[in-house]
GUSE-217692 format. One line per field, with one value per residue (C-alpha): residue in three letters; x, y negated, z. Coordinates in nm, 3 decimals, padded with zeros to 5 digits. Layout:
% residues N
rest c(ALA, ...);
c1 c(X, ...);
c2 c(Y, ...);
c3 c(Z, ...);
//
This chain:
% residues 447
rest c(UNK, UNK, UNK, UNK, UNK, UNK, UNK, UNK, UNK, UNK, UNK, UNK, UNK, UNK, UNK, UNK, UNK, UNK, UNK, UNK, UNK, UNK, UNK, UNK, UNK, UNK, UNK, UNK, UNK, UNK, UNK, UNK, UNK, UNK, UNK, UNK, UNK, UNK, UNK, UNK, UNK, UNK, UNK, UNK, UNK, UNK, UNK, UNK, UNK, UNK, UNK, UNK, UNK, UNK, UNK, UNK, UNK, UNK, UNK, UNK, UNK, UNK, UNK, UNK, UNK, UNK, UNK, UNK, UNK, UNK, UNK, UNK, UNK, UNK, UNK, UNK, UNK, UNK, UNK, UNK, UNK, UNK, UNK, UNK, UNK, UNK, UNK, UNK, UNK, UNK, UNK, UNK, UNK, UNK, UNK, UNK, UNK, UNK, UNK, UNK, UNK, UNK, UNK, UNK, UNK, UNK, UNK, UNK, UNK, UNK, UNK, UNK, UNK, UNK, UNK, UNK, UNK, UNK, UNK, UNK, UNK, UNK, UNK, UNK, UNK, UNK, UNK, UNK, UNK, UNK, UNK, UNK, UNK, UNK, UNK, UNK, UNK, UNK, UNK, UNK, UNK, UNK, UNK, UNK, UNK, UNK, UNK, UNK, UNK, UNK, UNK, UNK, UNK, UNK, UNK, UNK, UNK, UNK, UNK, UNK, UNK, UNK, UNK, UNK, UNK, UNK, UNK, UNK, UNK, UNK, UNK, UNK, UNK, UNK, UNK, UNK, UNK, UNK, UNK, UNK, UNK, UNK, UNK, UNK, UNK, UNK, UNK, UNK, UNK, UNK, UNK, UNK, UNK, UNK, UNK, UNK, UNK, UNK, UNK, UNK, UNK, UNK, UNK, UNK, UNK, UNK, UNK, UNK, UNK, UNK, UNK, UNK, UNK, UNK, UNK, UNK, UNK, UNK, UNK, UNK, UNK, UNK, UNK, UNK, UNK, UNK, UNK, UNK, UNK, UNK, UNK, UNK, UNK, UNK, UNK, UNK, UNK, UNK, UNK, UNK, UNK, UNK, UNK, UNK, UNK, UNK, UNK, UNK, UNK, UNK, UNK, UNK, UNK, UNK, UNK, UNK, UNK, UNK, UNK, UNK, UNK, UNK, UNK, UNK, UNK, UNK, UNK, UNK, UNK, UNK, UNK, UNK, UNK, UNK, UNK, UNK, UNK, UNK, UNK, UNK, UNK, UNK, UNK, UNK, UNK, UNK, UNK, UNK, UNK, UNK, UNK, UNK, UNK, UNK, UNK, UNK, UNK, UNK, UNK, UNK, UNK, UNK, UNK, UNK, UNK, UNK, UNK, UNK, UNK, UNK, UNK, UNK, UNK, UNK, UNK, UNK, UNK, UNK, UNK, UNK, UNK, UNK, UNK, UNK, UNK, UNK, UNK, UNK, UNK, UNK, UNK, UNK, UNK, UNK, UNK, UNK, UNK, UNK, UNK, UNK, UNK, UNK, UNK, UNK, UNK, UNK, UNK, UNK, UNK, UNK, UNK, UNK, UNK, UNK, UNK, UNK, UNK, UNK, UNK, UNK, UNK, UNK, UNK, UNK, UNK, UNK, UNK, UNK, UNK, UNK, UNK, UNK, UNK, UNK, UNK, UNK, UNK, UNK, UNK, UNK, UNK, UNK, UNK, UNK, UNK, UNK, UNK, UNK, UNK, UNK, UNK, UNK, UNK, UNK, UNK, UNK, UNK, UNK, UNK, UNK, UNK, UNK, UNK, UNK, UNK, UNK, UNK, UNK, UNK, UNK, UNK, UNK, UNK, UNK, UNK, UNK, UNK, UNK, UNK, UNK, UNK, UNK, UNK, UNK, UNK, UNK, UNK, UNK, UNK, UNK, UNK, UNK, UNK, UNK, UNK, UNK, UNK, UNK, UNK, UNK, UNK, UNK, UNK, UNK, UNK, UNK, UNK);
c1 c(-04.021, -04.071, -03.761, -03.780, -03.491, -03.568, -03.325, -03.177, -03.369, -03.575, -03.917, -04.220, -04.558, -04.739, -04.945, -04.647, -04.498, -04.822, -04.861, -04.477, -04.441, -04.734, -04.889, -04.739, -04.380, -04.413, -04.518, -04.245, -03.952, -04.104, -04.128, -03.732, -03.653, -03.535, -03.789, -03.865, -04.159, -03.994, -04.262, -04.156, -04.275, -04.544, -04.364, -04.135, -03.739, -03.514, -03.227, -03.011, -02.801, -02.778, -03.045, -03.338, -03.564, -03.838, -04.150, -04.133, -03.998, -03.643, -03.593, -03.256, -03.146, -02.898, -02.726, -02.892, -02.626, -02.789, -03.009, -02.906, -03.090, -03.003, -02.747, -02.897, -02.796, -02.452, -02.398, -02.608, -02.374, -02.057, -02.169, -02.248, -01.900, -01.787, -01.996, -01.888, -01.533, -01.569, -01.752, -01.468, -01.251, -01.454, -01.569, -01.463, -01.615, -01.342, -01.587, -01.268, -01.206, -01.589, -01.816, -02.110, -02.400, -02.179, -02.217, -02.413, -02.667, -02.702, -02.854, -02.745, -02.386, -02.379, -02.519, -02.266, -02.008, -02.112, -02.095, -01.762, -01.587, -01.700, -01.582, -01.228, -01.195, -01.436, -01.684, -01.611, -01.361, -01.332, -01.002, -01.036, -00.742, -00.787, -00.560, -00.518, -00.279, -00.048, -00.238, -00.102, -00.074, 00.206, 00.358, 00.337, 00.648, 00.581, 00.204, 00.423, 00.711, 00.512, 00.204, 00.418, 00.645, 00.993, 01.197, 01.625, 01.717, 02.134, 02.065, 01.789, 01.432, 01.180, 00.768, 00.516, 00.258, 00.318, 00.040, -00.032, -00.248, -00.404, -00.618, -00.972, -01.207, -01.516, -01.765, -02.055, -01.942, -02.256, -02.123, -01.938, -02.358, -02.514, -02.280, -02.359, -02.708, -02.655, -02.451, -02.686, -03.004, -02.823, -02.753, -03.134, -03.260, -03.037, -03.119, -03.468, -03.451, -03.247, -02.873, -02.695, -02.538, -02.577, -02.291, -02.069, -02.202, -02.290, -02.571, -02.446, -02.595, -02.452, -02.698, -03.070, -03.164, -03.378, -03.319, -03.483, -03.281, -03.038, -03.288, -03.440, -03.301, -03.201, -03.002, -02.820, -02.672, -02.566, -02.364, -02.207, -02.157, -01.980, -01.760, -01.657, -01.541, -01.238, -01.196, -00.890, -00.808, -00.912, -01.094, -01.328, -01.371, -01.543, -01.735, -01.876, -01.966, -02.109, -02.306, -02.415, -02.522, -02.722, -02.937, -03.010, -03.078, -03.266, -03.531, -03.594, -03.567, -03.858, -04.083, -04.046, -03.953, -03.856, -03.662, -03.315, -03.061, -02.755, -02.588, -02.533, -02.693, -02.412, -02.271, -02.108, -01.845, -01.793, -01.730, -01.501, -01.285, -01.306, -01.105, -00.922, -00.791, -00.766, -00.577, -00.344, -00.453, -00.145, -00.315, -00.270, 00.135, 00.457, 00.598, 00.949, 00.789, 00.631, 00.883, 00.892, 01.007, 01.267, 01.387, 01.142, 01.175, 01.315, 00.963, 00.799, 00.788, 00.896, 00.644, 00.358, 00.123, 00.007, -00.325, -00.167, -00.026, -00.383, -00.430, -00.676, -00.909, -00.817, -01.051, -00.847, -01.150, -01.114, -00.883, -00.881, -00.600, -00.630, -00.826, -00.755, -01.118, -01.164, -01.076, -01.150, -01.021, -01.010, -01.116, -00.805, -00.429, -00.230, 00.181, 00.346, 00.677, 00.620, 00.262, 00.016, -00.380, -00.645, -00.966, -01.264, -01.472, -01.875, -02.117, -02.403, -02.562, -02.476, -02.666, -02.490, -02.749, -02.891, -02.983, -02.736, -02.894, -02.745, -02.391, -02.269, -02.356, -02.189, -02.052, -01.856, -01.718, -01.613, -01.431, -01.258, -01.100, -00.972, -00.804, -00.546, -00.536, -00.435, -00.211, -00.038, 00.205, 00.399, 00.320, 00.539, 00.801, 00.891, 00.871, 00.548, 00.509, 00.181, -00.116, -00.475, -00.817, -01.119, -01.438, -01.482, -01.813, -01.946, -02.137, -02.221, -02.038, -01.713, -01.449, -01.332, -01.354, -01.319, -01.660, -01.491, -01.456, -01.664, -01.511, -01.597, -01.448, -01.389, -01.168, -01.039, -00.872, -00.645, -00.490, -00.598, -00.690, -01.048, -01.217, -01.214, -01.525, -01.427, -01.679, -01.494, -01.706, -01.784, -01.737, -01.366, -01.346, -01.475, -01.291, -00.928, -01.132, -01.196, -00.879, -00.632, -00.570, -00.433, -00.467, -00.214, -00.341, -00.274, -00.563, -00.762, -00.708, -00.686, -00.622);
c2 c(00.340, 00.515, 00.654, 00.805, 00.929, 00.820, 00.851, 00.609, 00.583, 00.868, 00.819, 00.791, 00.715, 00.378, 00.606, 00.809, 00.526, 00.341, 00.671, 00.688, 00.311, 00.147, -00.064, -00.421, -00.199, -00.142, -00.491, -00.649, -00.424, -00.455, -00.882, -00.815, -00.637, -00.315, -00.114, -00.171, -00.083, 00.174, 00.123, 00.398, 00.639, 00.400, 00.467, 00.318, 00.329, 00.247, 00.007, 00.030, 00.265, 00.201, 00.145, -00.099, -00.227, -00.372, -00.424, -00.102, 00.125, 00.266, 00.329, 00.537, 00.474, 00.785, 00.782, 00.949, 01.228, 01.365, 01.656, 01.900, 01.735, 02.011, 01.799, 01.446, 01.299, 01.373, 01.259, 00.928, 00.873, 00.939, 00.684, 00.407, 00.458, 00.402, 00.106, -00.031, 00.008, -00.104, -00.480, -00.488, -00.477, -00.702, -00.963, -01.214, -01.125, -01.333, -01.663, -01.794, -02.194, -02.210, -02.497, -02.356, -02.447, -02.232, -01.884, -01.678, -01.504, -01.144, -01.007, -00.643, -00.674, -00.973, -00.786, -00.460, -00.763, -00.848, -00.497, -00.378, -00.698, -00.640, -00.298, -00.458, -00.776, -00.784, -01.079, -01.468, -01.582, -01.894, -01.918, -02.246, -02.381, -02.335, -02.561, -02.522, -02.675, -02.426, -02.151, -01.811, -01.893, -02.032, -02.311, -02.630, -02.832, -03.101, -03.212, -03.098, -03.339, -03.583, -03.593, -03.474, -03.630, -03.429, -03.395, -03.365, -03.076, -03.032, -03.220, -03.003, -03.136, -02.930, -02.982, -02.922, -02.919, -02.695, -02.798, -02.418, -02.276, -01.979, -01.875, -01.739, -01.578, -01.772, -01.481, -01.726, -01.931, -02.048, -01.932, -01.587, -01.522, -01.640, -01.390, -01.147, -01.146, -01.146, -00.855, -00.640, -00.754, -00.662, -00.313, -00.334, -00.384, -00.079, 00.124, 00.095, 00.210, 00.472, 00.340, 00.337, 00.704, 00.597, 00.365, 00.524, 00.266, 00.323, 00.151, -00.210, -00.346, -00.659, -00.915, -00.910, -01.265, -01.381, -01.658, -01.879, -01.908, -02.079, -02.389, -02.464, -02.324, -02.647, -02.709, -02.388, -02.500, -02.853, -02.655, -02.443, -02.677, -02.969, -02.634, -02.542, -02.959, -02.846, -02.468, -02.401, -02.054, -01.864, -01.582, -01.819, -02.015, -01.710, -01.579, -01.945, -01.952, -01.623, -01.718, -02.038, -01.868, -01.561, -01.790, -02.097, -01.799, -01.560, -01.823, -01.879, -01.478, -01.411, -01.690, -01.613, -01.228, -00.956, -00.764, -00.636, -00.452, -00.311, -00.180, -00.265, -00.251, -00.179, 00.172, 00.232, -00.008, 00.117, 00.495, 00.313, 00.179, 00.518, 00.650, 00.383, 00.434, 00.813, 00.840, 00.572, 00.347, 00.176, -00.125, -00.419, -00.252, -00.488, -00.300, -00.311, -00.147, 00.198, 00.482, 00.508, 00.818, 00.557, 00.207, -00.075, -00.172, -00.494, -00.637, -00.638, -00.867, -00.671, -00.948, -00.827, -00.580, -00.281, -00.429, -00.671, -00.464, -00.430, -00.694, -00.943, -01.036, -01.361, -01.577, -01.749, -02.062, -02.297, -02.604, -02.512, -02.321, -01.904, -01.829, -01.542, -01.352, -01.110, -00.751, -00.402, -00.298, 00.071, 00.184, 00.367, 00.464, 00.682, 00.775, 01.084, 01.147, 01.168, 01.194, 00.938, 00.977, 00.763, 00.771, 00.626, 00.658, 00.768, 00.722, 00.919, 01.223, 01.420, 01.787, 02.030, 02.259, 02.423, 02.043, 01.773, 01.493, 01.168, 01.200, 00.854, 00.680, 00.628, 00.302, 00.411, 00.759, 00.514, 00.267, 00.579, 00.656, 00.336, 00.299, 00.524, 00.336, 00.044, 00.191, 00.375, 00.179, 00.144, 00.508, 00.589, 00.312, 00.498, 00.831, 00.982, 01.305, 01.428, 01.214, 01.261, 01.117, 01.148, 01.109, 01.114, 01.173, 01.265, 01.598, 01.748, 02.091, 02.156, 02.210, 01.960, 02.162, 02.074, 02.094, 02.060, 01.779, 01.528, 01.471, 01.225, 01.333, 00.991, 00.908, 01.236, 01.270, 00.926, 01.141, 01.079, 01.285, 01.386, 01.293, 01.574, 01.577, 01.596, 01.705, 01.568, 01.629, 01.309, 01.465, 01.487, 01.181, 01.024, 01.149, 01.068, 00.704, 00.640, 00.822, 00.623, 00.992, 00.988, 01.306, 01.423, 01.397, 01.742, 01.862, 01.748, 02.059, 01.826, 02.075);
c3 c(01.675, 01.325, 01.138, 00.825, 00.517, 00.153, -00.148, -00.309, -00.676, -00.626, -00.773, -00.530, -00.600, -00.451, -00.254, -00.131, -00.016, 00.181, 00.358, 00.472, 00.509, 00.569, 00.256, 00.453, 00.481, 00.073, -00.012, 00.207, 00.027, -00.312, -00.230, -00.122, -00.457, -00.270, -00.379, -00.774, -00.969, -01.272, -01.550, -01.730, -01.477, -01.327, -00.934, -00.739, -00.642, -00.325, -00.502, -00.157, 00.068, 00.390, 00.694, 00.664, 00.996, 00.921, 01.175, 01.374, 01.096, 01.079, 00.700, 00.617, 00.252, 00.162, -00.173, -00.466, -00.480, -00.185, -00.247, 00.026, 00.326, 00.604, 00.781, 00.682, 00.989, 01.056, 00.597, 00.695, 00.965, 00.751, 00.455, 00.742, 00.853, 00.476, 00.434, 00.735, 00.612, 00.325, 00.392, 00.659, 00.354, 00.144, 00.340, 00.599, 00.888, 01.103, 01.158, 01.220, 01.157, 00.951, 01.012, 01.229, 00.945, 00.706, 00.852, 00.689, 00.897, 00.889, 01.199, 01.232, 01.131, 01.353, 01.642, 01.574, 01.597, 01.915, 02.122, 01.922, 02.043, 02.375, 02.355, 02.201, 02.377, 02.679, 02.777, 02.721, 03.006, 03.129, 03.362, 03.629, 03.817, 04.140, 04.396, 04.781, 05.032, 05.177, 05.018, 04.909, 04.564, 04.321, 04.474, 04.251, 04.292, 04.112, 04.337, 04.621, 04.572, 04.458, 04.670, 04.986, 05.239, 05.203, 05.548, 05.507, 05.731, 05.673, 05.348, 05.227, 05.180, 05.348, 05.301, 05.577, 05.328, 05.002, 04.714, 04.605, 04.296, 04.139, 03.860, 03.883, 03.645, 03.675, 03.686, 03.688, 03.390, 03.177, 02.846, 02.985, 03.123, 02.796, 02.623, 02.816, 02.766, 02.413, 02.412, 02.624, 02.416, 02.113, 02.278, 02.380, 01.998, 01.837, 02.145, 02.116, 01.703, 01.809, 01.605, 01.848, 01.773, 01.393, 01.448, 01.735, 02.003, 02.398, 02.538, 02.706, 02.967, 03.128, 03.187, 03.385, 03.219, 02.969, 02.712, 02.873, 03.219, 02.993, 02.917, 02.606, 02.295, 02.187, 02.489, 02.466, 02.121, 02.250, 02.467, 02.268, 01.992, 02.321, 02.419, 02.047, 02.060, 02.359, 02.256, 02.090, 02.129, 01.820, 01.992, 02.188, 01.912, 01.678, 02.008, 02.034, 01.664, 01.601, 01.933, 01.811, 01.481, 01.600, 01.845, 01.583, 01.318, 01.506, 01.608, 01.242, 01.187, 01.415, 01.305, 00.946, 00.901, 01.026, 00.756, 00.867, 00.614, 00.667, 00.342, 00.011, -00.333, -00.528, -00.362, -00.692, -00.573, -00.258, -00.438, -00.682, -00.423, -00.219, -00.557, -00.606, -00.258, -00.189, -00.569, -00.527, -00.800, -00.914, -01.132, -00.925, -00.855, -00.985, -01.273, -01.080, -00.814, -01.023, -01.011, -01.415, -01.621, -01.739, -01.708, -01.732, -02.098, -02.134, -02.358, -02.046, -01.774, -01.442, -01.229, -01.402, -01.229, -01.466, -01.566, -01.763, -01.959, -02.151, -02.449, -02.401, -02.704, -02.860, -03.038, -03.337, -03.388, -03.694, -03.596, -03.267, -02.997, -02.999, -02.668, -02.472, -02.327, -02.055, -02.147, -01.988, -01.698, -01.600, -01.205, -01.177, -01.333, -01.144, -01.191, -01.113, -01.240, -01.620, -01.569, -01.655, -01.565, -01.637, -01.403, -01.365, -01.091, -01.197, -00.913, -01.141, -00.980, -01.264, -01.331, -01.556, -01.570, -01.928, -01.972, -01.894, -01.696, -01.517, -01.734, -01.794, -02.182, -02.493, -02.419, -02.104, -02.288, -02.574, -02.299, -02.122, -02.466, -02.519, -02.172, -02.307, -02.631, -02.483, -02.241, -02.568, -02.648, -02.268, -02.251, -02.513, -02.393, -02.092, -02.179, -02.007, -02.119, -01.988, -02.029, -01.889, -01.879, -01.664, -01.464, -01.089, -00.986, -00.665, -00.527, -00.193, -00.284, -00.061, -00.330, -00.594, -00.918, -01.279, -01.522, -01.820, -02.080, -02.288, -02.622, -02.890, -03.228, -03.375, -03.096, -03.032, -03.379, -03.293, -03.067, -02.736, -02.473, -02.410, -02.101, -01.824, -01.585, -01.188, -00.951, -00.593, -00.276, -00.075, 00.223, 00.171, -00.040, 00.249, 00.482, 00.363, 00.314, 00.692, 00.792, 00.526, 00.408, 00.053, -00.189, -00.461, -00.824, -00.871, -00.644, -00.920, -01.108, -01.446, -01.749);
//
């Protein structure tokens, strides 16, 4: 099995890329839309973090801040750990109470899901009532007194024949063996491309069968769909879905491809809400619940979170009602004491070199600016003394340290502050992420 590290919108050449991947591997990504044809340069770009199977081939996506590649395993491994986190925190991944033909069907998260709830919760149980007469087990009064002849001895009844009981775990249980097998062929199929370590797994093996001592596939799933009918605990219930799902999808997986992702398109989301997270963002917060400089002035409405606190646009139509639009929204507003910082969280791979590459546009220097416009007004209601604005972006350097600012005069002369450019290494960002670790504003170093 073939496993190689590419960066995320790097540029390679077609050629490049049939000699790493194969020209079927290319075509198959390209078909998927995550590699893209840039015709400016006339090559091609990964639009994805995260790890990608297809065929025999092990392709690592690692984000495009990465240039130091010395320890590429042990960073690879850090931002699966974030991703992970963060679709755990995105998405529900309960399958609790959901209609079997409305799971989605993603095989490798489904497949992680599988050996980290056997690590958690074990293999499916099925407990059977076992009853004996004059066994060693819990005596069952009420099959004894009714099913038994009761002698008076001085006015006390007394049985010859006690109805007894006890509980057994059935270790030959159809479904507790079907998930079994599924958990050690999962095990089996990240084993084999080498992922286990990638996602802090042991190997798991449980089970010498094969699918087919279970009967036909379409028998399995009559099964499981007859036990899901008389399973009500909540647990058994998601085992018997998920089940149900990865054996009805993975038929249609193998006969039809063979592409498996897991990761996301969109990592500047997941490094937004790594800042939002590590800095405390206070946006969504109750205004009665922010420590203020001062009392909440009475024009505001101490149920409303922060973010409402931004005017909306309204659209004042001929003869008809003023409509309220959708306004901007900055990643992150922080409050210390009678300090008030405005961040925004810039997943660019930024180069300040003798020529500044990868720094964010116009549009989103203009937007940072009027954050603290719009914030202006409850700024100065509650006496914040100290007010600051900038951009977090990320870099493989061990120290956070401050770059300086970007200033746009025509803003800059209303007043407000310019925007100060943060350089915050990942590996600490992410760090404090997976460990719920928050950091002070001040280790920001904002001037």
């Amino acid at each position: 099995m073939d496993s190689v590290y590419v960066r995320q919108l790097q540029h390679y050449s077609i050629g490049y890329l049939n000699d790493l991947l194969g020209e079927d591997i290319q075509e198959k990504l390209s078909y998927h839309s995550i590699v893209k044809y840039d015709a400016g340069t006339g090559q091609y770009q990964f639009h994805y973090v995260g790890v990608i199977i297809v065929d025999d081939m092990v392709i690592n996506c690692f984000p495009k801040y990465i240039h130091d590649k010395q320890n590429i395993k042990d960073d690879f491994k850090q931002v699966i750990n974030v991703i992970k986190k963060y679709e755990a925190s995105n998405e529900d991944v309960s399958y609790d109470d959901i209609e079997i033909e409305n799971i989605s069907f993603n095989l490798l998260p489904m497949m992680l899901f599988f050996i980290e709830d056997y690590y958690e919760n074990g293999v499916y149980t099925r407990i059977r009532n076992i009853l004996e007469e004059n066994g060693d087990g819990e005596i069952d009064w009420d099959r004894t007194v009714n099913n038994n002849v009761a002698y008076l001895i001085e006015d006390k009844p007394f049985y010859t024949q006690l109805d007894t009981k006890y509980k057994i775990n059935d270790l030959y249980d159809y479904f507790r063996m079907l998930h079994e097998y599924i958990i050690t062929e999962c095990s089996k199929y990240l084993e084999k491309r080498e992922l286990l370590d990638l996602f802090d797994l042991t190997p798991v093996e449980l089970s010498e069968n094969s699918l087919e001592d279970f009967g036909q596939l379409d028998f399995i799933l009559n099964r499981l769909q007859k036990e899901l009918n008389i399973e009500f605990n909540t647990h058994k219930r998601k085992l018997l879905q998920v089940m149900y799902s990865y054996l009805s999808n993975k038929n249609i997986f193998n006969e039809n491809d063979n592409l498996v992702l897991y990761g996301t398109t969109a990592y500047h989301d997941v490094w937004e809400k790594i800042c939002k997270f590590v800095f405390n963002d206070k946006l969504n917060k109750k205004l009665s619940k922010l420590k203020l400089p001062t009392h909440l002035n009475e024009k505001y409405d101490a149920d409303d979170e922060l973010l409402n606190v931004i005017k909306r646009p309204v659209w004042m139509l001929n003869d008809k009602a003023p409509r309220e639009s959708d306004t901007f929204i900055p990643d992150i507003v922080t409050i210390k004491d009678d300090k008030f910082t405005i961040l925004d969280a810039k997943y660019y791979d930024l180069k300040l070199d003798d020529v500044i590459t990868g720094q964010p546009g116009l549009e989103s220097i203009t937007k940072q600016y009027l954050y603290e416009l719009a914030f202006k007004e409850f700024i100065q209601d509650h006496g914040f003394k100290t007010i600051k604005n900038a951009f977090l972006f990320p870099t493989q350097k061990t120290d956070i340290s401050n770059e300086g600012k970007v200033t746009l005069e025509i803003l800059n002369s209303l007043g407000l502050e310019d925007i100060q450019i943060i350089m915050l290494p990942v590996h600490l960002m992410y760090e404090c992420y997976l460990k719920n670790h928050k950091l002070n504003i001040s280790t920001l170093k904002l001037d």
